[in-house]
C-alpha positions as CSV (number, residue, x, y, z in Angstrom):
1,X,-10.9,58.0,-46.2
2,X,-8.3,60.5,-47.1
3,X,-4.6,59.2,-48.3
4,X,-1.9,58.9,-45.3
5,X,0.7,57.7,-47.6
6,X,2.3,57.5,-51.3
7,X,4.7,55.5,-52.5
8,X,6.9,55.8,-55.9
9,X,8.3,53.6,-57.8
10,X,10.7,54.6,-60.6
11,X,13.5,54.0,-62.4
12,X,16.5,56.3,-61.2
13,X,17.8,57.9,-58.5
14,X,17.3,61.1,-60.6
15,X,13.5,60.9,-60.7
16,X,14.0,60.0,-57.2
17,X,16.2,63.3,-56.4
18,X,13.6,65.3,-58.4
19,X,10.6,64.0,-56.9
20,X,12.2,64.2,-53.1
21,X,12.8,67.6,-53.9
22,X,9.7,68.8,-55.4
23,X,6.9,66.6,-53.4
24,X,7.2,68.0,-49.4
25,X,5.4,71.4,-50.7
26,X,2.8,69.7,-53.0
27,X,1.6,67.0,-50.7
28,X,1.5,68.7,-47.7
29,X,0.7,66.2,-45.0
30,X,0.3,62.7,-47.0
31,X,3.7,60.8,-46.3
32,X,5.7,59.3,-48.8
33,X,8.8,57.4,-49.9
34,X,10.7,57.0,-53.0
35,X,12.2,53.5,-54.2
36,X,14.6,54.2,-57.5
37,X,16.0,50.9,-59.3
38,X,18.9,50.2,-61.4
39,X,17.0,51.5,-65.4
40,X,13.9,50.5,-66.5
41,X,14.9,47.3,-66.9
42,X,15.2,46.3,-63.2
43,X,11.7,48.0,-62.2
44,X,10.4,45.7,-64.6
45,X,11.4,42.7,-63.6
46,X,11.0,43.4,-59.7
47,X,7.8,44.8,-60.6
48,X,5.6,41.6,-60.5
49,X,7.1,40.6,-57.1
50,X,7.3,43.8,-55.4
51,X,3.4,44.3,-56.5
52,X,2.4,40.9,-54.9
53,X,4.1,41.8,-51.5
54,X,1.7,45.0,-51.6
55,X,-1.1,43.4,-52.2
56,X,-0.4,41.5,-49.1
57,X,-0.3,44.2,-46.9
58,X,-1.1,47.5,-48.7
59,X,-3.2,49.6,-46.4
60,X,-6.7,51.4,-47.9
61,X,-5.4,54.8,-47.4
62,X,-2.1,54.2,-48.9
63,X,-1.4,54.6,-53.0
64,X,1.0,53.2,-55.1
65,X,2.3,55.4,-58.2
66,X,4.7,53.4,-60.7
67,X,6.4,56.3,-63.2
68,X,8.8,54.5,-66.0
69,X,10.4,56.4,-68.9
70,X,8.7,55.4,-72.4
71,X,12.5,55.8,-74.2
72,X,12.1,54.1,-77.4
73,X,9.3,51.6,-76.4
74,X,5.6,51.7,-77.5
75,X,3.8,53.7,-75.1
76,X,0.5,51.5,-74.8
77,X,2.6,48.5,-74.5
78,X,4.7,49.7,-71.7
79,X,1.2,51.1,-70.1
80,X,-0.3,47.6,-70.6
81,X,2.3,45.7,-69.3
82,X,2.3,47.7,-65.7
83,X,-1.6,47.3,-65.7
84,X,-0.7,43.7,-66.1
85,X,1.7,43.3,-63.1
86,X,-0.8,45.0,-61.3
87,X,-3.7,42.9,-61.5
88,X,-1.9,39.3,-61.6
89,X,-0.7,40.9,-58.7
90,X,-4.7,41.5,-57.3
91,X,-4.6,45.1,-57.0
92,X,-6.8,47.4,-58.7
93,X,-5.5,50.2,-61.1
94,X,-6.4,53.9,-61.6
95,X,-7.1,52.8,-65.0
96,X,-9.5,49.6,-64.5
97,X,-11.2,51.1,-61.6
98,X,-15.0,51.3,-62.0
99,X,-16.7,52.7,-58.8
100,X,-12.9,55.6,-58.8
101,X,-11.2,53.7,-55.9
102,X,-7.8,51.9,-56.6
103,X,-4.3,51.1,-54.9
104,X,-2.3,51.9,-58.2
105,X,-1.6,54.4,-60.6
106,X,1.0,53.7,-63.6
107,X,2.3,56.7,-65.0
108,X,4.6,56.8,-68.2
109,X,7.1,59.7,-68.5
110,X,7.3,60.6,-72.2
111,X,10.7,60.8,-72.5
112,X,12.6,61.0,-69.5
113,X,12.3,63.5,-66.0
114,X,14.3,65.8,-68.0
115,X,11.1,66.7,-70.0
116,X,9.7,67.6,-67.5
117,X,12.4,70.6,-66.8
118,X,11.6,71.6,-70.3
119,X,8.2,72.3,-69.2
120,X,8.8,74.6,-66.6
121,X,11.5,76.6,-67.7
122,X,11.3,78.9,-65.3
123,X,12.3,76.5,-62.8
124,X,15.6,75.8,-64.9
125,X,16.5,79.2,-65.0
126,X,16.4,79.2,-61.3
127,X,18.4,77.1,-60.8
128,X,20.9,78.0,-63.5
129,X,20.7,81.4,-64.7
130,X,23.0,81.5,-67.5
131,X,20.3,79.2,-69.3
132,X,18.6,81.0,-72.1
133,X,15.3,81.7,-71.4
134,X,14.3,81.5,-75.2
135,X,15.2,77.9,-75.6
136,X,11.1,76.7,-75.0
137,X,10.5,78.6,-77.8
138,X,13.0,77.3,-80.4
139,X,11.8,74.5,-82.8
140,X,12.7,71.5,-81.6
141,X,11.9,72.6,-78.3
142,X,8.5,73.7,-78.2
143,X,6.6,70.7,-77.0
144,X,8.5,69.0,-74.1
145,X,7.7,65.6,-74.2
146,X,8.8,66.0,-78.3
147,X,12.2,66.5,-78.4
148,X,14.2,64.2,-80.7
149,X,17.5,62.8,-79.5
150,X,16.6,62.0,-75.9
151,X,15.6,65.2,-73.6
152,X,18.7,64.3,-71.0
153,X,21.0,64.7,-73.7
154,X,19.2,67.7,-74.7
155,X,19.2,69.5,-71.6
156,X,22.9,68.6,-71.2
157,X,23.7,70.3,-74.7
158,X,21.5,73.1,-73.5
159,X,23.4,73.6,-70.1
160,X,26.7,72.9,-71.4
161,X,26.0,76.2,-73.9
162,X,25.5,78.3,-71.0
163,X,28.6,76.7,-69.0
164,X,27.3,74.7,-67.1
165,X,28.4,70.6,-66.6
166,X,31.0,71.0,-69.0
167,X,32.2,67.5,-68.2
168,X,28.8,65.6,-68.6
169,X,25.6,66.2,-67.5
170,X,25.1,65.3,-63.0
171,X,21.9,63.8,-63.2
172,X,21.0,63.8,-59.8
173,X,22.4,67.1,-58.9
174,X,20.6,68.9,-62.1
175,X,17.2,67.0,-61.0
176,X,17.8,68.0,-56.8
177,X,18.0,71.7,-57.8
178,X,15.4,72.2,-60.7
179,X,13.0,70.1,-59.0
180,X,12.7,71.9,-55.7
181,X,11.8,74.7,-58.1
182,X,9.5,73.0,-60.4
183,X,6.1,74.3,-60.4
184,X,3.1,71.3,-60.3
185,X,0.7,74.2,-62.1
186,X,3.0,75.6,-64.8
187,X,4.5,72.5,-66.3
188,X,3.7,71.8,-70.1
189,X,4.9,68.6,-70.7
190,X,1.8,66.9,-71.0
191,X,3.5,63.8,-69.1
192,X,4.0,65.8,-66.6
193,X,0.0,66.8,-66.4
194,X,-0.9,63.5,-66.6
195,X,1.2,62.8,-63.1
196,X,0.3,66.0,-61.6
197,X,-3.7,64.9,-62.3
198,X,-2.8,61.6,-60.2
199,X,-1.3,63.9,-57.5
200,X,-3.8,66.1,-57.3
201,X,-6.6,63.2,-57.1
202,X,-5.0,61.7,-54.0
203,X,-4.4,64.9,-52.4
204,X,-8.1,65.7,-52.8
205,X,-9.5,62.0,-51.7
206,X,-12.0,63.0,-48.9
């Protein structure tokens, strides 16, 4: 039965602009929303409840894919605790499928979306121009999911050098424009991969 619909959970309206952005192209016909919440934080907590009012309706062909920033927590622990919510909630996970069929996929973005910009620089320097192109190649720089300091505040140093945002970093606004450029097959953050292998899966379901 092939997938009619995707949803997303995540944590921002950032990942949401990004993901709005760079999905219509990638998933051709499958439908799908976007549900930001107020940090981490908040998804976490609604998490539980909203995953028990899926399981009470949650049609076959849909999918559910959670994404939450790892920031400074343990990366297994944060994994474990979404495969957690899932199945106290009844619904079976990517993860703890056996037979390759489940409703939902938890995905943790190692650091944050802007990572994911450092992987496809190409898209960043379409959007913004003045961007030097050799920053993926600067230590520091050269694995995207790697950078110390947070990656937003990185990116914001890295555009402000160039001129751009010189009075803070616009989230949404950086993640609308870079991520109707991103390309799904070029991106090196290996975060990024690891969503872009759930993607493809669904888009392939028979």
């Amino acid at each position: 039965m092939s997938v009619e619909r995707v949803e997303f959970l995540v944590e921002e309206p950032s990942m949401e602009a990004a993901l709005r952005a760079m999905l219509p192209p990638w998933l051709g016909k499958v439908d799908f929303d976007v549900y930001p919440h107020q940090g981490k934080q908040d998804l976490l907590a609604s998490l539980p409840s909203r995953l028990r009012g899926y399981a009470r309706f949650f049609p076959d062909n849909w999918r559910l894919i959670v994404l939450i920033d790892r920031d400074d927590s343990d990366c297994k622990a944060l994994k474990a605790r979404l495969e957690f919510a899932a199945a106290n909630a009844g619904l079976v996970t990517r993860t703890t499928s056996v037979d390759g069929r489940y409703v939902v996929a938890n995905r943790v973005v190692i650091e944050e979306v802007e990572s994911w910009y450092f992987g496809d620089w190409e898209a960043v320097r379409g959007a913004y121009p003045k961007i030097d192109r050799k920053w993926p190649g600067k230590a520091g720089y050269r694995n995207p999911d790697a950078i110390a300091g947070g990656t937003w505040e990185a990116f914001e140093r890295v555009a402000q050098e160039a001129g751009y945002f010189t009075g803070g970093l616009r989230k949404v606004e950086a993640a609308r424009e870079i991520g109707s450029r991103l390309n799904p097959a070029r991106n090196t953050s290996r975060s990024f991969q690891a969503f872009r292998e759930v993607v493809d899966e669904i888009i392939a379901e028979p």
